[in-house]
N, CA and C atoms as a LAMMPS dump frame, in Angstrom:
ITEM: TIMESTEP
0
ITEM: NUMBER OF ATOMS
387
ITEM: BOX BOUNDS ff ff ff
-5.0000000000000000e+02 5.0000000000000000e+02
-5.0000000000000000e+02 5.0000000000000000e+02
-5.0000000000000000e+02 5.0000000000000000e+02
ITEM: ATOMS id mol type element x y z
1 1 1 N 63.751 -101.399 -423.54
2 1 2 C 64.431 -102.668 -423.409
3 1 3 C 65.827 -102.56 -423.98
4 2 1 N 66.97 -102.99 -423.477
5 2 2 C 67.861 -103.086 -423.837
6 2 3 C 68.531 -103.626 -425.226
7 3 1 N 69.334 -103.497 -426.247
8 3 2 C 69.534 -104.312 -427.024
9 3 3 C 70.887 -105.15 -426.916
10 4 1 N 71.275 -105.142 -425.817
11 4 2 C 72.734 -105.64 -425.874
12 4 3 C 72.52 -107.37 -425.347
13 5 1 N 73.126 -108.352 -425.881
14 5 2 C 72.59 -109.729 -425.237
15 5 3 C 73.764 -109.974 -424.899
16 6 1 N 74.585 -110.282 -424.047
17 6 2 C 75.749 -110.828 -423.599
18 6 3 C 75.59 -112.034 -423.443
19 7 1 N 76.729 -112.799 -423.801
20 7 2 C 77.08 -114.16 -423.756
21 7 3 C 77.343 -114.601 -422.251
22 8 1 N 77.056 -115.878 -422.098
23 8 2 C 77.716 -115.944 -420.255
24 8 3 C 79.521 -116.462 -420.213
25 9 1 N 79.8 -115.626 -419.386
26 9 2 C 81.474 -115.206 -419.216
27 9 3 C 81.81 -114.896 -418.026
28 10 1 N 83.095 -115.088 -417.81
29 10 2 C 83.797 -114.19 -416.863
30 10 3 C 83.528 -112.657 -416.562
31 11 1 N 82.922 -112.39 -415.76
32 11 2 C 82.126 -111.119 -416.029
33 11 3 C 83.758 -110.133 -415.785
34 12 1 N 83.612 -109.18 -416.527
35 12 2 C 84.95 -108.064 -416.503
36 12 3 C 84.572 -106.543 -416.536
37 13 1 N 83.317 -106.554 -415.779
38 13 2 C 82.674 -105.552 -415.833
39 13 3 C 83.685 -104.617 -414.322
40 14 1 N 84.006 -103.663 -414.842
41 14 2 C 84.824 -102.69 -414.248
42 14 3 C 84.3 -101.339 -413.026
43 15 1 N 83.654 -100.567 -413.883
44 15 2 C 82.266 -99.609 -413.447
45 15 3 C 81.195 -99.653 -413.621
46 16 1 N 80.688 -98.452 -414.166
47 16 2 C 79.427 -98.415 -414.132
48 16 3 C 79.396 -98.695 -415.844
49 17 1 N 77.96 -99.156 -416.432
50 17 2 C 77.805 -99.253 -417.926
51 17 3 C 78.063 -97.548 -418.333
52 18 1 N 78.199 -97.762 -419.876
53 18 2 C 78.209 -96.918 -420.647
54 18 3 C 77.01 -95.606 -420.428
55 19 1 N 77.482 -94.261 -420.832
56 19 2 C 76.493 -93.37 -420.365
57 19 3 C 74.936 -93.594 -421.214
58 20 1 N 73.847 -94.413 -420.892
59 20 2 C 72.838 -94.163 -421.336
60 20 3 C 72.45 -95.566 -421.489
61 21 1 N 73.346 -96.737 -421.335
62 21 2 C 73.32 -97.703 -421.784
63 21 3 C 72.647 -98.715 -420.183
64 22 1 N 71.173 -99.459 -420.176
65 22 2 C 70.493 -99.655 -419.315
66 22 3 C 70.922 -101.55 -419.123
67 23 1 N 71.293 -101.758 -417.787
68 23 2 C 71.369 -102.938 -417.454
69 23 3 C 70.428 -103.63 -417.486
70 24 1 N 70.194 -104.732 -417.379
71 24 2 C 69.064 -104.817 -417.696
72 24 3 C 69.017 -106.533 -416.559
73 25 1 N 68.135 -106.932 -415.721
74 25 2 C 67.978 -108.37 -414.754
75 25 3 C 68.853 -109.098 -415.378
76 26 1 N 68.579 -109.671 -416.503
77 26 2 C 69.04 -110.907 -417.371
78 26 3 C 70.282 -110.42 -418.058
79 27 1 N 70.757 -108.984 -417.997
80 27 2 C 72.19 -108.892 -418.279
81 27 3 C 73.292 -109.477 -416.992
82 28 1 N 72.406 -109.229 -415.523
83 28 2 C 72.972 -109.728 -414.531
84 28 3 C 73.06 -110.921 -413.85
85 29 1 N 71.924 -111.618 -414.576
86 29 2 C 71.969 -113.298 -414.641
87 29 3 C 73.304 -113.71 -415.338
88 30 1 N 73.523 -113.23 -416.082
89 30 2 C 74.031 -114.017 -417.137
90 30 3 C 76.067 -113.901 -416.344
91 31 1 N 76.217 -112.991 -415.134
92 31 2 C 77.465 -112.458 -414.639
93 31 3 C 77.987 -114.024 -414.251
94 32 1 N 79.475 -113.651 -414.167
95 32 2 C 79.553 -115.428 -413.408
96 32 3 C 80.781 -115.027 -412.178
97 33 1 N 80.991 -113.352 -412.069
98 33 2 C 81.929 -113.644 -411.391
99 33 3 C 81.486 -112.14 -410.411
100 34 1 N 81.939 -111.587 -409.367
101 34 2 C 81.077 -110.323 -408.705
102 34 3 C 82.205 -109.329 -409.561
103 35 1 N 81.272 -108.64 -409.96
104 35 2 C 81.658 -106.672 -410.195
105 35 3 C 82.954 -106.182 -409.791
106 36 1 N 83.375 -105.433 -410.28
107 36 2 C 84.29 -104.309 -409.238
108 36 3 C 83.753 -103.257 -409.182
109 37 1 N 82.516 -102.706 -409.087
110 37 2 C 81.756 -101.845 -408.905
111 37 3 C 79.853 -101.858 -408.992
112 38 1 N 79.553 -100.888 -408.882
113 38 2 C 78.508 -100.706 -408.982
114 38 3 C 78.039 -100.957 -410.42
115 39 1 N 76.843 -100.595 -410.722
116 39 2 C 76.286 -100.577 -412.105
117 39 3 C 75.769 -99.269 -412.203
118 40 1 N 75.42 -98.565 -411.195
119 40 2 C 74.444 -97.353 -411.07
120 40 3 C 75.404 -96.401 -410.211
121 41 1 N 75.075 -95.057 -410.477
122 41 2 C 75.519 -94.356 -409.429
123 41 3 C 74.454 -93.841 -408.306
124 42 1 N 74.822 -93.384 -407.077
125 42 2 C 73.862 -93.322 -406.632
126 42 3 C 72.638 -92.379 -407.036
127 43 1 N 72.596 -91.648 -407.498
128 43 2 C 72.077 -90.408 -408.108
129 43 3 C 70.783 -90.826 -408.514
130 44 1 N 71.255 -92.293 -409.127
131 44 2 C 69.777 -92.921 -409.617
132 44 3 C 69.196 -93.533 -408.751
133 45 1 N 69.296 -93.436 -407.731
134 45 2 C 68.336 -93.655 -406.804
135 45 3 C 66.778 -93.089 -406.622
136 46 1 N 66.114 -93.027 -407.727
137 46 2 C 64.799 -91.533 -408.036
138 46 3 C 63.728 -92.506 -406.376
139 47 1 N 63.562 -93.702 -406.398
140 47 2 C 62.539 -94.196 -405.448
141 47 3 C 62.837 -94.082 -404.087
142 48 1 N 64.041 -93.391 -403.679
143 48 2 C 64.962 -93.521 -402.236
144 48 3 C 64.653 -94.846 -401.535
145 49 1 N 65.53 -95.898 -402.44
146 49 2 C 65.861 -97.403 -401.727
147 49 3 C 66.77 -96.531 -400.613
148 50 1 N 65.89 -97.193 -399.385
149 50 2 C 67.242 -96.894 -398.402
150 50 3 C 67.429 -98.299 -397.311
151 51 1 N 68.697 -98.215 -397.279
152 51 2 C 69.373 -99.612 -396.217
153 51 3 C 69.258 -98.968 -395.278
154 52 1 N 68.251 -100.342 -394.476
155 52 2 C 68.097 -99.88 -393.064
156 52 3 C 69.084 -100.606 -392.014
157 53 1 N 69.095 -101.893 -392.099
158 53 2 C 70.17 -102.896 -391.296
159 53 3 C 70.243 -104.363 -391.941
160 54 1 N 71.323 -104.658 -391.442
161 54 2 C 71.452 -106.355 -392.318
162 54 3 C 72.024 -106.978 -390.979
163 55 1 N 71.597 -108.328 -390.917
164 55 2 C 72.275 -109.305 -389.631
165 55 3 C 72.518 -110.571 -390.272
166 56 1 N 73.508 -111.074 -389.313
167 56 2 C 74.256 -112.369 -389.504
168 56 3 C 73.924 -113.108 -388.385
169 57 1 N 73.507 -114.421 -388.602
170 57 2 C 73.407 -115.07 -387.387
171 57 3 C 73.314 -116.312 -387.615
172 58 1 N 73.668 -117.429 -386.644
173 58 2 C 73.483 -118.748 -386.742
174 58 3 C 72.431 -119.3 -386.517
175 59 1 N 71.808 -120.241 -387.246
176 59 2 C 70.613 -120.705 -387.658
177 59 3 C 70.267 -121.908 -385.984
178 60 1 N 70.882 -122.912 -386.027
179 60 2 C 71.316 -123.181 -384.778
180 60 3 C 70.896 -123.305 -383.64
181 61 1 N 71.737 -121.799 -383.216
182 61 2 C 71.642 -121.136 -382.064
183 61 3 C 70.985 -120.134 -381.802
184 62 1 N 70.379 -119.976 -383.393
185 62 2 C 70.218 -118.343 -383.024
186 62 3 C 71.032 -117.364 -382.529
187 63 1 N 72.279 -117.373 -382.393
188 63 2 C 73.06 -116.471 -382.006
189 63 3 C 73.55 -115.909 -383.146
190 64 1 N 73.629 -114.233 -382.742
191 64 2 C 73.795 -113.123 -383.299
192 64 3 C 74.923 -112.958 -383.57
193 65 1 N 75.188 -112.957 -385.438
194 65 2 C 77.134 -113.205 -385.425
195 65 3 C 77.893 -111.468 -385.576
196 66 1 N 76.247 -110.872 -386.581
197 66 2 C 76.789 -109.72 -386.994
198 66 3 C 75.054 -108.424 -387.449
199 67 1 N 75.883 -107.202 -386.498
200 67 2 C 74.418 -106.506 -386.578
201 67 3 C 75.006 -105.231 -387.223
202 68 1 N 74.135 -104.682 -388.797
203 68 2 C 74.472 -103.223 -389.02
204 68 3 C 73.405 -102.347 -389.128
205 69 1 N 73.104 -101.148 -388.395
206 69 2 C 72.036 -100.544 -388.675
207 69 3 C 72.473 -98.887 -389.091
208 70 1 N 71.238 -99.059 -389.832
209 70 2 C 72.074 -97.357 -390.821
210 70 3 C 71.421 -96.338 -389.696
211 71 1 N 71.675 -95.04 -389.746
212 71 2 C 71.281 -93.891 -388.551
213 71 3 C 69.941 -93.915 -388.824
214 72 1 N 69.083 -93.506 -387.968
215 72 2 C 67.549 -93.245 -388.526
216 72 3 C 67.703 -92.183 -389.219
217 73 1 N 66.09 -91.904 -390.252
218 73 2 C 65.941 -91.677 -391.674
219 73 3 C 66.217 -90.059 -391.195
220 74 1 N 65.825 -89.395 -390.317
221 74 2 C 65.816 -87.999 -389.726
222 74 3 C 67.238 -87.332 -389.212
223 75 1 N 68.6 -88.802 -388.874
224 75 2 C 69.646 -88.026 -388.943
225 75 3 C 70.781 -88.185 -390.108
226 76 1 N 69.88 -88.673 -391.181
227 76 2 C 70.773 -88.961 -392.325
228 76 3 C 71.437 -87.709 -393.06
229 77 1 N 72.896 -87.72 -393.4
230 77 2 C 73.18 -86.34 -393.904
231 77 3 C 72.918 -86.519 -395.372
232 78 1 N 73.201 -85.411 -395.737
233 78 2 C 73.103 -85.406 -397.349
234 78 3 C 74.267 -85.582 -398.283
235 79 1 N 73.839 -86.112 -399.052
236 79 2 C 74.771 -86.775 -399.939
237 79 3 C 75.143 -86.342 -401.28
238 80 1 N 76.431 -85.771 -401.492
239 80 2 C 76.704 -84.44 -402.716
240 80 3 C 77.027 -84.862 -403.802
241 81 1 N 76.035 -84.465 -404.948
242 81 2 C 75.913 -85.139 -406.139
243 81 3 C 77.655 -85.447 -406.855
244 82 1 N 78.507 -84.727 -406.38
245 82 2 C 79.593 -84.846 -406.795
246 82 3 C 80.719 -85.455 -406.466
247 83 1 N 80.404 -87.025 -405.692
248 83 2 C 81.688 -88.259 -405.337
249 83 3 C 82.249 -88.688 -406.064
250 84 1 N 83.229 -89.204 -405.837
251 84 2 C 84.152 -89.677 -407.043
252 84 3 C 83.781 -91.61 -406.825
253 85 1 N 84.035 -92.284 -407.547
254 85 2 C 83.49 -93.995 -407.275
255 85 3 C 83.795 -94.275 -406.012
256 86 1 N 85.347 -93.88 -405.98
257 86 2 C 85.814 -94.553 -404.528
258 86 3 C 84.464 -94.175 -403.224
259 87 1 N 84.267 -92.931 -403.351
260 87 2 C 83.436 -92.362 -402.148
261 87 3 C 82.23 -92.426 -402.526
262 88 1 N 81.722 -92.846 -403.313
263 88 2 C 80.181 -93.79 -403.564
264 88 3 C 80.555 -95.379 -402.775
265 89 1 N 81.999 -95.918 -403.417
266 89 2 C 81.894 -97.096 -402.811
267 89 3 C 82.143 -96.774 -401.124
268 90 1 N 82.529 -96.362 -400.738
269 90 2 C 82.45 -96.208 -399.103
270 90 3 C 80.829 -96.194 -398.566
271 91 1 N 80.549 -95.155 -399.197
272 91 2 C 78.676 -95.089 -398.9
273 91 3 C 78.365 -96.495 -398.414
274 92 1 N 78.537 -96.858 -399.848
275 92 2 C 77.474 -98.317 -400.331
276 92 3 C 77.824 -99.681 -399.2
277 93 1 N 78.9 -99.365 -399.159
278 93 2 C 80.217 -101.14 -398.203
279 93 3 C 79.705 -101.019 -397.128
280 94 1 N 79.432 -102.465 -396.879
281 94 2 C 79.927 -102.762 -395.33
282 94 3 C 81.031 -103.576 -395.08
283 95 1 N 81.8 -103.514 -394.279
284 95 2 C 83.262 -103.757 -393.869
285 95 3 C 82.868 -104.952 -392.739
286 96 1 N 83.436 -106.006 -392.907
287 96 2 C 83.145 -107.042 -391.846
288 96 3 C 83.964 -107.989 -391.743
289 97 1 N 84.13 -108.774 -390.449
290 97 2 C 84.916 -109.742 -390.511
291 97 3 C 84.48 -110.797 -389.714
292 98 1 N 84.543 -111.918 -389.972
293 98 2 C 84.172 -113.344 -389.171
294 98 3 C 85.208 -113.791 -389.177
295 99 1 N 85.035 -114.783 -387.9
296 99 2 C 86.476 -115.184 -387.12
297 99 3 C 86.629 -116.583 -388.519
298 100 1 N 87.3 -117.174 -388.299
299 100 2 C 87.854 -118.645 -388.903
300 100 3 C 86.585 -119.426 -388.372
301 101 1 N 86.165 -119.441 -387.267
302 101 2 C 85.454 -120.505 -386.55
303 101 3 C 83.7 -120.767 -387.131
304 102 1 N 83.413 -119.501 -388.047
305 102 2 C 82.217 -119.353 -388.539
306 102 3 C 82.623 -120.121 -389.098
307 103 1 N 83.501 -120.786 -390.168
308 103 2 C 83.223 -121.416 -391.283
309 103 3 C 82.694 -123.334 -391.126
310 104 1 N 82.662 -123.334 -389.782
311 104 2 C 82.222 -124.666 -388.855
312 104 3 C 80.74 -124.451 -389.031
313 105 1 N 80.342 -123.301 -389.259
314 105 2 C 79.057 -123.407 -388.494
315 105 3 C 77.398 -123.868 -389.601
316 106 1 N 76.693 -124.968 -389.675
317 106 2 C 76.134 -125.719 -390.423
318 106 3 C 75.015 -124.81 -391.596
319 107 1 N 74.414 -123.76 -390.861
320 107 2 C 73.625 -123.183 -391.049
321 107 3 C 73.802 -121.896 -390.62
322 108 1 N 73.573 -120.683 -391.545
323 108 2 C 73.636 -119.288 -391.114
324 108 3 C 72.894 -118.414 -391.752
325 109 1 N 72.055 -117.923 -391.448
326 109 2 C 71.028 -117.012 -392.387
327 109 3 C 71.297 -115.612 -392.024
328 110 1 N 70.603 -114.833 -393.207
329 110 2 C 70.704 -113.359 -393.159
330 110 3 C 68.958 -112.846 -393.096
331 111 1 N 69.589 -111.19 -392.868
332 111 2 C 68.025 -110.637 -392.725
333 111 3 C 68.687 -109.032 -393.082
334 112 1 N 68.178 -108.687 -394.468
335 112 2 C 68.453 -107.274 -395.111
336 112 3 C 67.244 -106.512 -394.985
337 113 1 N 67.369 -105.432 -394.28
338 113 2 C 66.266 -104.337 -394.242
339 113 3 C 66.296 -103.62 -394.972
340 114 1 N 65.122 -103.288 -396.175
341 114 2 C 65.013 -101.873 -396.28
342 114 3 C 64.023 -100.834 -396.343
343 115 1 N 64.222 -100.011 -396.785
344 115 2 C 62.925 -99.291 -396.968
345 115 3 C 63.01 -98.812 -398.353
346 116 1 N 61.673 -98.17 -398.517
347 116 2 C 61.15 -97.126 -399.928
348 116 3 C 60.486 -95.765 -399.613
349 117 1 N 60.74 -94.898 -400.429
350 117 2 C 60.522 -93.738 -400.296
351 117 3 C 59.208 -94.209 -400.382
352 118 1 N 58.238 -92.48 -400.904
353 118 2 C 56.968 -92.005 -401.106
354 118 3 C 56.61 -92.683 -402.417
355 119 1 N 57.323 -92.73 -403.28
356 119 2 C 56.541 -93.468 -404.574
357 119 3 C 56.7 -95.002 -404.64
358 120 1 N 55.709 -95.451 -404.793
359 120 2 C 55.451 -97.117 -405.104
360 120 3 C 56.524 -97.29 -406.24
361 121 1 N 56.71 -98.311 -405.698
362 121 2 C 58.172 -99.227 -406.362
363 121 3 C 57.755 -100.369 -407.25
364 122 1 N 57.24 -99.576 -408.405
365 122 2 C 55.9 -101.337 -408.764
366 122 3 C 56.814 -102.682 -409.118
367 123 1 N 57.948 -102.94 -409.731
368 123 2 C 58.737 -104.099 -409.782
369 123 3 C 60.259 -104.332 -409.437
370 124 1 N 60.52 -104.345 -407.905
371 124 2 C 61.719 -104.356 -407.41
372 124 3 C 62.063 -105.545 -407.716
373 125 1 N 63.713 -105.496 -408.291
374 125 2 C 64.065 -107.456 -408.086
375 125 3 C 65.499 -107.512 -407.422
376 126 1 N 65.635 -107.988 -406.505
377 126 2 C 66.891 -107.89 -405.966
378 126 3 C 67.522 -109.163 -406.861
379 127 1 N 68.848 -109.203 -406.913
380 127 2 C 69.838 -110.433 -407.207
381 127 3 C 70.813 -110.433 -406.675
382 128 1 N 70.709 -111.758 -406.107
383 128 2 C 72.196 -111.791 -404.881
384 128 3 C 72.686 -112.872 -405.638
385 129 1 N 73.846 -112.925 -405.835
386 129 2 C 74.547 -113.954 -406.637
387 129 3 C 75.875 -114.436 -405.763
C-alpha cells in the first residue's frame, strides 16, 4: 500500500511517479485536472492489457461518428523496451477530430474494447475522469 496521501489539487503531475513509488486508485481520484503523461511505462504491462478498438457514436441515431481498431493480435509488431516518453506517447494516443457540429448533438456514447492476456486479471479498475 502506498504511503503517500495527497491533498485534492490542481493535479501537476508531469510523468511518470518516482522510481518505485506505486500510484495508487485513490491517488487518482483525488486528480482534478488530466496528466501530461502517463503514470506507468509500458513495460509494466506484465497482464498484456491490450486495446482492441474504441467508437464514437450518436446515441440518437445511432450513427457512427468515430471507429479505431488496433491490427489483430497476430500482426502486432514488437515493441522495444527502449522508447523515449514521446514514443510511448505515440503508442498509447489516439489522434481525432470532430467537426464543430458534434457539439449539437444531445447524446453520444462510447464503446472501449479490450482484451487480457493468459493470466487472470483479478482486480482491474479503469478511471476515466
Amino acid at each position: 500500500a502506498s504511503t503517500y496521501h495527497p491533498t485534492p489539487r490542481v493535479c501537476t503531475h508531469k510523468a511518470m511517479p518516482e522510481q518505485g513509488r506505486k500510484v495508487t486508485s485513490a491517488d487518482v481520484l483525488l486528480f482534478t485536472s488530466p496528466t501530461e503523461g502517463y503514470l506507468c511505462p509500458l513495460s509494466a504491462n506484465r497482464y498484456n492489457i491490450r486495446f482492441n478498438s474504441f467508437k464514437v457514436r450518436d446515441v440518437d441515431s445511432n450513427t457512427m461518428l468515430f471507429e479505431v481498431n488496433a491490427p489483430p493480435a497476430d500482426d502486432e509488431m514488437d515493441i522495444p523496451d527502449d522508447l523515449t516518453p514521446e514514443e510511448e506517447d505515440q503508442i498509447r494516443s489516439i489522434k481525432y477530430q470532430f467537426p464543430e457540429s458534434m457539439l449539437s448533438l444531445k447524446r453520444i456514447g462510447t464503446t472501449l474494447d479490450f482484451s487480457v492476456g493468459p493470466e487472470p486479471l483479478p482486480t482491474f479498475r479503469m478511471i476515466e475522469r
